[in-house]
N, CA, C and O atoms as CSV, one atom per row, in Angstrom:
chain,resi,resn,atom,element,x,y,z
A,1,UNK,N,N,-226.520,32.254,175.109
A,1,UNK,CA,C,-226.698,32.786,176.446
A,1,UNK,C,C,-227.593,34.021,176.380
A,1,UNK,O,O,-227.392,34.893,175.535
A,2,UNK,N,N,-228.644,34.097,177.329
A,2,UNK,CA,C,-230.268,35.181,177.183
A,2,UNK,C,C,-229.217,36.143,177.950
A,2,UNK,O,O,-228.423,35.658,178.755
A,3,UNK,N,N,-229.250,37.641,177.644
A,3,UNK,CA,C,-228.850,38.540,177.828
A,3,UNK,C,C,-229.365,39.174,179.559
A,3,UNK,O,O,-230.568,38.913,179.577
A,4,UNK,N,N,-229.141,39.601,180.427
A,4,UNK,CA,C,-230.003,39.822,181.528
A,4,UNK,C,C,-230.803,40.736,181.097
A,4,UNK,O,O,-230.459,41.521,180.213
A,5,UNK,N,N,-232.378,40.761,181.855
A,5,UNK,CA,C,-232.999,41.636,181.474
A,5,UNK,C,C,-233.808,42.304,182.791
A,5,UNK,O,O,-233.682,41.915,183.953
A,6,UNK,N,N,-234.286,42.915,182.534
A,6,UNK,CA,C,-235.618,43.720,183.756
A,6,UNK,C,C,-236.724,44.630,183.198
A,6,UNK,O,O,-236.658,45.399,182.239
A,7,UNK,N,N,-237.878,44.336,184.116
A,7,UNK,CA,C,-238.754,44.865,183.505
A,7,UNK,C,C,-239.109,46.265,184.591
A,7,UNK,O,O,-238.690,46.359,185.745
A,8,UNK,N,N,-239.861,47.139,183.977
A,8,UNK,CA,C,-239.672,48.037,184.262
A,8,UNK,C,C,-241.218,48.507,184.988
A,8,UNK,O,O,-242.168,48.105,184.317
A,9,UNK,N,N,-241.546,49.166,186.045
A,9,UNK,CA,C,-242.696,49.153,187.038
A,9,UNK,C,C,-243.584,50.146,186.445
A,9,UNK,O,O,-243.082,50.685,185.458
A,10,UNK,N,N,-244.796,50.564,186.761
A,10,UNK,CA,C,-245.649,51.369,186.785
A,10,UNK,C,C,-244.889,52.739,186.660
A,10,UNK,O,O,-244.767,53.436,185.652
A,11,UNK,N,N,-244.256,53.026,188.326
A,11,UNK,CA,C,-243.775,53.934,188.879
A,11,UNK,C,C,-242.161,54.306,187.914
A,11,UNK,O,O,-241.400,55.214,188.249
A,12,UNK,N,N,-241.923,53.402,186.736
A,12,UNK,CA,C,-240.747,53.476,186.218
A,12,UNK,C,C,-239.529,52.669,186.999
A,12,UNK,O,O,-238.345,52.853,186.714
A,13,UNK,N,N,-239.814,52.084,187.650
A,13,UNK,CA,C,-238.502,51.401,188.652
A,13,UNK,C,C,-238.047,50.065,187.773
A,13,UNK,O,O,-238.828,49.335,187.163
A,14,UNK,N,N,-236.492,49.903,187.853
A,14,UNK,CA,C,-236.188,48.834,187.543
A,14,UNK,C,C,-235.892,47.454,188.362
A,14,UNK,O,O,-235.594,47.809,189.502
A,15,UNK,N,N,-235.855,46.249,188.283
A,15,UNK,CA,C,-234.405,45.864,189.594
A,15,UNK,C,C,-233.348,45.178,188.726
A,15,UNK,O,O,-233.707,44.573,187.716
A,16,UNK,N,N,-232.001,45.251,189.095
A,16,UNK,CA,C,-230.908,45.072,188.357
A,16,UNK,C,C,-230.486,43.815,188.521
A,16,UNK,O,O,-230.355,43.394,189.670
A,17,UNK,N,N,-230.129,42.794,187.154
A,17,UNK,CA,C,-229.951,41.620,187.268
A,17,UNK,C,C,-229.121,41.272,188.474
A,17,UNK,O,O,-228.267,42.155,188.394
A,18,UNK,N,N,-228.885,40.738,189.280
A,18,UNK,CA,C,-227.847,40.034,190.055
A,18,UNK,C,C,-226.891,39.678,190.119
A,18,UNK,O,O,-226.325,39.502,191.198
A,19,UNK,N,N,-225.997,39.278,188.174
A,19,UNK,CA,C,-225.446,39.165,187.885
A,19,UNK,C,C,-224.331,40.429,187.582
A,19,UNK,O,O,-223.121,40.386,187.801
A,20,UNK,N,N,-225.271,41.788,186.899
A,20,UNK,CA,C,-224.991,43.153,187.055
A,20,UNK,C,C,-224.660,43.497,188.109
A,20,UNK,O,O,-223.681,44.239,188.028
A,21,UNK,N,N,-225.102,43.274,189.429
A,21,UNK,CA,C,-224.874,44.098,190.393
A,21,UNK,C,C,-223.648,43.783,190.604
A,21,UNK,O,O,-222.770,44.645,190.660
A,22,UNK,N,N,-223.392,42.398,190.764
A,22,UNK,CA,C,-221.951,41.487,191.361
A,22,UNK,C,C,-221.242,42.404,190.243
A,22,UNK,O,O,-221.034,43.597,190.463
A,23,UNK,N,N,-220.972,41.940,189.335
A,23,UNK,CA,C,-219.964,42.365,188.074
A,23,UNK,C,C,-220.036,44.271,188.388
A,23,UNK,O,O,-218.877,44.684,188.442
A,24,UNK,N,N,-220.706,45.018,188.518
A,24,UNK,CA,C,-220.508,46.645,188.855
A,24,UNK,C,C,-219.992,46.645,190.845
A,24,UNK,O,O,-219.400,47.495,191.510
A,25,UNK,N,N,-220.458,45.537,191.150
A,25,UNK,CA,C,-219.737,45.936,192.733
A,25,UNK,C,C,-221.159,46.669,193.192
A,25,UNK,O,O,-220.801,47.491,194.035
A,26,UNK,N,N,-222.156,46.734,193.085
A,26,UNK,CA,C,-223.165,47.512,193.518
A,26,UNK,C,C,-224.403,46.615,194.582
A,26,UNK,O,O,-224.820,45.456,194.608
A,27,UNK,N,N,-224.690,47.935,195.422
A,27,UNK,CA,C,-225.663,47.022,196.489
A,27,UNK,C,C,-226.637,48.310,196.578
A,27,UNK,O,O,-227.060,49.007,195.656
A,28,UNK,N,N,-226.869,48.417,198.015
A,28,UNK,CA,C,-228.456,49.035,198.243
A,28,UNK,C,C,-227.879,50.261,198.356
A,28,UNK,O,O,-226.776,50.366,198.891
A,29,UNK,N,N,-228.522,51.296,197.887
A,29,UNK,CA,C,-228.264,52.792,198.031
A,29,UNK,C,C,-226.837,53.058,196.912
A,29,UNK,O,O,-226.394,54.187,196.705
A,30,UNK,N,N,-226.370,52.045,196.399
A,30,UNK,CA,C,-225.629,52.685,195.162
A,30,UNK,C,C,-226.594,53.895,193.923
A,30,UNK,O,O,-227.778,54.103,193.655
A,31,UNK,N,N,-225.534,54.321,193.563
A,31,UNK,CA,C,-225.987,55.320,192.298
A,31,UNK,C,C,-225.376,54.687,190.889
A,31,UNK,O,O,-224.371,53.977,190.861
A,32,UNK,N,N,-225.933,54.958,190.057
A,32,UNK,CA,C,-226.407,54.386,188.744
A,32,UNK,C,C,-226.225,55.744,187.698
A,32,UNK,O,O,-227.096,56.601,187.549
A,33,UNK,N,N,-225.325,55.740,187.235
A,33,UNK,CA,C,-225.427,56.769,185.919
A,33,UNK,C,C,-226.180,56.117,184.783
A,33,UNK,O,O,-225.903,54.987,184.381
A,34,UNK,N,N,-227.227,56.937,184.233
A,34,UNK,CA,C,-227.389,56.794,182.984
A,34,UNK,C,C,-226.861,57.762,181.463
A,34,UNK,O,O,-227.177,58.952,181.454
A,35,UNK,N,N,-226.323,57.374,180.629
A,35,UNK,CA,C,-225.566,57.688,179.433
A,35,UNK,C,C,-227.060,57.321,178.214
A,35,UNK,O,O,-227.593,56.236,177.983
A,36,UNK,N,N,-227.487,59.175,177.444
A,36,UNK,CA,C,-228.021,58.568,175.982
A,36,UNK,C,C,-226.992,58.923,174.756
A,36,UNK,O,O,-226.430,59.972,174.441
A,37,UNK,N,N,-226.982,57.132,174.000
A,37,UNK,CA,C,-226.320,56.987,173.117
A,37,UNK,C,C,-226.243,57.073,171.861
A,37,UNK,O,O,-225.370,56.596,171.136
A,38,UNK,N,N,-227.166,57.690,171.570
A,38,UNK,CA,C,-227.830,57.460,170.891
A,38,UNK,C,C,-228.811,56.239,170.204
A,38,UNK,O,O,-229.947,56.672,170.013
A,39,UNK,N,N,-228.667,55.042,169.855
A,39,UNK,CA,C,-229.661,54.177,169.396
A,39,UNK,C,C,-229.246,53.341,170.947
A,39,UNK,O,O,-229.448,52.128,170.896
A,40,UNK,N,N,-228.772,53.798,172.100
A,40,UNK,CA,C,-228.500,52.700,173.317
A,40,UNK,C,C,-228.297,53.302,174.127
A,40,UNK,O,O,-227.404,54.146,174.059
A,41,UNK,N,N,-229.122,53.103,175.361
A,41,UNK,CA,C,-228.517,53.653,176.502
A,41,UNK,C,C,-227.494,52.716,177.553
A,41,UNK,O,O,-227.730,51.560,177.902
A,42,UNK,N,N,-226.214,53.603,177.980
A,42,UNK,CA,C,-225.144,52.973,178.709
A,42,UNK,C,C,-225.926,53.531,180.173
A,42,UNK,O,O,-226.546,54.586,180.312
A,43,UNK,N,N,-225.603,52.153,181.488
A,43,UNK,CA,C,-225.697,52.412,182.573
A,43,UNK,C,C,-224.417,52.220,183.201
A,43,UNK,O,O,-223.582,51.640,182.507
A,44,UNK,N,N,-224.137,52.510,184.149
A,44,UNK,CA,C,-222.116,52.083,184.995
A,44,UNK,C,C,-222.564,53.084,186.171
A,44,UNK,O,O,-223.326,54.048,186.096
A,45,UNK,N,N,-221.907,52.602,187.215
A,45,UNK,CA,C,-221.686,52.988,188.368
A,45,UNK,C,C,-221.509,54.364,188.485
A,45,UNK,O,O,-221.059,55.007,187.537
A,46,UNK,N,N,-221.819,54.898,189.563
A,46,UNK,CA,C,-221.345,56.348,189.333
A,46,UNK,C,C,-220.388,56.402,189.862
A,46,UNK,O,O,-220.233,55.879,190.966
A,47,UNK,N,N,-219.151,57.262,189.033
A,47,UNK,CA,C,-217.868,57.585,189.424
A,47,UNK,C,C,-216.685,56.800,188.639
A,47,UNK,O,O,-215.486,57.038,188.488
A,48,UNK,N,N,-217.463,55.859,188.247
A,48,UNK,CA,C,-216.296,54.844,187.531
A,48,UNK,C,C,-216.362,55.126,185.708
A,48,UNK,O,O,-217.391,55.106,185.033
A,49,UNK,N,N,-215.100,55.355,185.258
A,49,UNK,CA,C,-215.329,55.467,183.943
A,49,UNK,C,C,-214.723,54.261,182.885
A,49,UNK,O,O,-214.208,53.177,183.159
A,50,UNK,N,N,-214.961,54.812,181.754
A,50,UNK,CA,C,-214.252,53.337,181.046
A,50,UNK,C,C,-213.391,53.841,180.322
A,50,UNK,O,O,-213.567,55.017,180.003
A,51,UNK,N,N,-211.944,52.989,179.724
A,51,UNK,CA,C,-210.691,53.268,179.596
A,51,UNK,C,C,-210.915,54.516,178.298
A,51,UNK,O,O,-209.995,55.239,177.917
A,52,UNK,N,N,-212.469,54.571,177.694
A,52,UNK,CA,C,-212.361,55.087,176.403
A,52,UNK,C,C,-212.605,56.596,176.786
A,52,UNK,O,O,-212.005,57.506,176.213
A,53,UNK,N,N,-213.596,56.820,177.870
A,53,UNK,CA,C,-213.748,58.073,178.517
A,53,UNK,C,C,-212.872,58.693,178.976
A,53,UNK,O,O,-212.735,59.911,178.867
A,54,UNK,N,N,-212.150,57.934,179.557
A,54,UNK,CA,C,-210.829,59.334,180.179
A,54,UNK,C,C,-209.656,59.136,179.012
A,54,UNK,O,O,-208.580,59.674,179.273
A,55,UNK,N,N,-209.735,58.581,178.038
A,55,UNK,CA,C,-208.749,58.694,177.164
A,55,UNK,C,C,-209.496,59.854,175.698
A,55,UNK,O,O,-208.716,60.457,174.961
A,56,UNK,N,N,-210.741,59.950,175.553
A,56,UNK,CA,C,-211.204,60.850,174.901
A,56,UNK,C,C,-211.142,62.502,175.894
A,56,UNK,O,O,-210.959,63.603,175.375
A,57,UNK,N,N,-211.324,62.276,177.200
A,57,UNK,CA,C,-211.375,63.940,177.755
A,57,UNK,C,C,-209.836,63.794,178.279
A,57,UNK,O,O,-209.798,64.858,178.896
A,58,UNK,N,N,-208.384,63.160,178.494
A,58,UNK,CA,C,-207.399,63.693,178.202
A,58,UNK,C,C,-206.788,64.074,176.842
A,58,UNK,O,O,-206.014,65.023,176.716
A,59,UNK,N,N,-207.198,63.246,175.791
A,59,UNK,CA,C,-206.492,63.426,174.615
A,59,UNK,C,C,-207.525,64.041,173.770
A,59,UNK,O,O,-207.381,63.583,172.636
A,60,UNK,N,N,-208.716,65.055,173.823
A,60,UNK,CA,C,-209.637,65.565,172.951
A,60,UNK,C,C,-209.061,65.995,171.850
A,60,UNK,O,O,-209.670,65.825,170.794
A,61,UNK,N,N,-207.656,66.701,171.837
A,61,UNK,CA,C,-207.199,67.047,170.653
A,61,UNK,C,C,-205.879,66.069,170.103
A,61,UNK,O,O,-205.051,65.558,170.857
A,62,UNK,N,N,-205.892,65.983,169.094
A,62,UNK,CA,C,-204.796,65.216,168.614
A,62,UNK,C,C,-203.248,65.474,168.685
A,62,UNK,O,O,-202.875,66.489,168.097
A,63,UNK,N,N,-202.504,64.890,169.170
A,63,UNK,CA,C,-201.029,65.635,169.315
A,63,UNK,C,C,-200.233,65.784,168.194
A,63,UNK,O,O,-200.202,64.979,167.262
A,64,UNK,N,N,-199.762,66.529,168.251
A,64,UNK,CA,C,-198.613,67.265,167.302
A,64,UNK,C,C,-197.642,65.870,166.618
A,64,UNK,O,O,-197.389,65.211,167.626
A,65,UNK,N,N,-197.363,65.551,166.089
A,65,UNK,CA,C,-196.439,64.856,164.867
A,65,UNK,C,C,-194.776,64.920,165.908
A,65,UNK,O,O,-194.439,66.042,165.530
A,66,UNK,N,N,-194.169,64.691,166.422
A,66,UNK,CA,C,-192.677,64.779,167.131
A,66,UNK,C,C,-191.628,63.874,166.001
A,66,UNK,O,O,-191.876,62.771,165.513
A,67,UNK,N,N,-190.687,64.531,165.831
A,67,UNK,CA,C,-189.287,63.386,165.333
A,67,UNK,C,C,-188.560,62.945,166.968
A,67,UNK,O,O,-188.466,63.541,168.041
A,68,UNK,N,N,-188.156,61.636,166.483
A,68,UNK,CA,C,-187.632,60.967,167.923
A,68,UNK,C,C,-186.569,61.892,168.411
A,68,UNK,O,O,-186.342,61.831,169.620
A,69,UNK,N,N,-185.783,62.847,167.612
A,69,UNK,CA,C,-185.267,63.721,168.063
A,69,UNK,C,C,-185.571,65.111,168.958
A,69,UNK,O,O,-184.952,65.736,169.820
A,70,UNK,N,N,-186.622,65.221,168.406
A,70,UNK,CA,C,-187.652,66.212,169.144
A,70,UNK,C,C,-187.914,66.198,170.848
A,70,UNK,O,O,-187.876,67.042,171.743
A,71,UNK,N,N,-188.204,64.727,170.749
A,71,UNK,CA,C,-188.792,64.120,171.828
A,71,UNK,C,C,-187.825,63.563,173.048
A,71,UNK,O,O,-188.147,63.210,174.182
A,72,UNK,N,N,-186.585,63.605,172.444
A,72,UNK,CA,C,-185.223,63.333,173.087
A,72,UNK,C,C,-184.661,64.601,173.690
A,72,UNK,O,O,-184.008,64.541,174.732
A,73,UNK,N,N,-184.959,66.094,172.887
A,73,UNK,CA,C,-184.575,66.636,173.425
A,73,UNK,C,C,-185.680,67.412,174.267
A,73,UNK,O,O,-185.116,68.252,174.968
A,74,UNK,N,N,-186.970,67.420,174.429
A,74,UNK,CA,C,-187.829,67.637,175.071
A,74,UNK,C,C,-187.701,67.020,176.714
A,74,UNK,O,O,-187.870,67.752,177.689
A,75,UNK,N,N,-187.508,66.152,176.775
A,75,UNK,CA,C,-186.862,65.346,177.941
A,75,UNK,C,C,-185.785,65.824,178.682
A,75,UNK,O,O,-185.714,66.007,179.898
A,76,UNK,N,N,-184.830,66.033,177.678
A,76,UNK,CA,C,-183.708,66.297,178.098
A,76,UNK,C,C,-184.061,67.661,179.102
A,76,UNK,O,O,-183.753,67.653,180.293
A,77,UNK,N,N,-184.700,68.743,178.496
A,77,UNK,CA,C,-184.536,69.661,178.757
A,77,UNK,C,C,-185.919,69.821,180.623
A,77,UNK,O,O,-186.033,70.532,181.621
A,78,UNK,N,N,-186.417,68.931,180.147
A,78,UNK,CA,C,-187.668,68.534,181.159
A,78,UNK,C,C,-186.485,68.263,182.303
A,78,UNK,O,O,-185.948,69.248,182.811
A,79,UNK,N,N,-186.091,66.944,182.697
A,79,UNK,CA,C,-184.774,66.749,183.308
A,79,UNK,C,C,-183.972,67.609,184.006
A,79,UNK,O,O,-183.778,67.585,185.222
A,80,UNK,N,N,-183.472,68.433,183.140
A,80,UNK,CA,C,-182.441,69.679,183.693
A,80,UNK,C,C,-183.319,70.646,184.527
A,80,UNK,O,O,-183.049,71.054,185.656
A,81,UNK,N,N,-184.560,70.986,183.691
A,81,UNK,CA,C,-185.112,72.126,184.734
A,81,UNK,C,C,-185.870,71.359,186.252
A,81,UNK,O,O,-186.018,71.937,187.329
A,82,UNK,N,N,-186.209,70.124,185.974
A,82,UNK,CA,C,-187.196,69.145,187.442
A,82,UNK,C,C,-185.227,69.348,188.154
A,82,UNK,O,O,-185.149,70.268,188.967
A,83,UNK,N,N,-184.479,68.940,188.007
A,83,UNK,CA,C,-182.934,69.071,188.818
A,83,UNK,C,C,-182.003,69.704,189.043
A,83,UNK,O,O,-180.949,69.387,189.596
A,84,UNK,N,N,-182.568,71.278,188.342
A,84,UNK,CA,C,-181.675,72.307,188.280
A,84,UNK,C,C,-181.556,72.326,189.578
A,84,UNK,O,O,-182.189,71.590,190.335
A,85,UNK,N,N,-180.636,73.272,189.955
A,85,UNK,CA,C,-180.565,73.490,191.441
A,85,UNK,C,C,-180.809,75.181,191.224
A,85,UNK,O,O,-180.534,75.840,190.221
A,86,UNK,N,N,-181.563,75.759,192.809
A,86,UNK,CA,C,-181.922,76.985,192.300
A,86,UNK,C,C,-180.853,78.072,193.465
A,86,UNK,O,O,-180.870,79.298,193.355
């Protein structure tokens, strides 16, 4: 199966396979992010991310090591203060 392709204008303009547009949900006056990837550039809708992006900018740092005990009583204590009464 030939990959979609487009060629690209004088003026730099593209037009986007048909198949792309359907599959991104995109029509006339949509916006188009471009991503450099180094050896590839990513295009996607603007506004929409992919499961790997918002899981790299919530989790940028690695979490701490927990014993299931840890984590039992972390809860616990989460719990009491969301139902304390004040």
């Amino acid at each position: 199966m030939a990959l979609p392709q487009s060629k690209v204008t004088a003026q730099g303009q593209i037009s986007v396979p048909a198949e792309i547009r359907r599959k991104l949900g995109i029509g006339p006056g949509a916006v188009l992010e471009w991503e450099d990837d180094g050896e590839r550039v990513i295009v996607r809708r603007a506004g929409r991310y992919t499961f790997e992006d918002i899981h790299r900018a919530v989790f940028s740092q690695k979490p701490k090591a927990r014993s299931l005990q840890e984590l039992k009583r972390g809860i616990g204590r989460h719990v009491r203060a969301k139902h304390a009464r004040d």
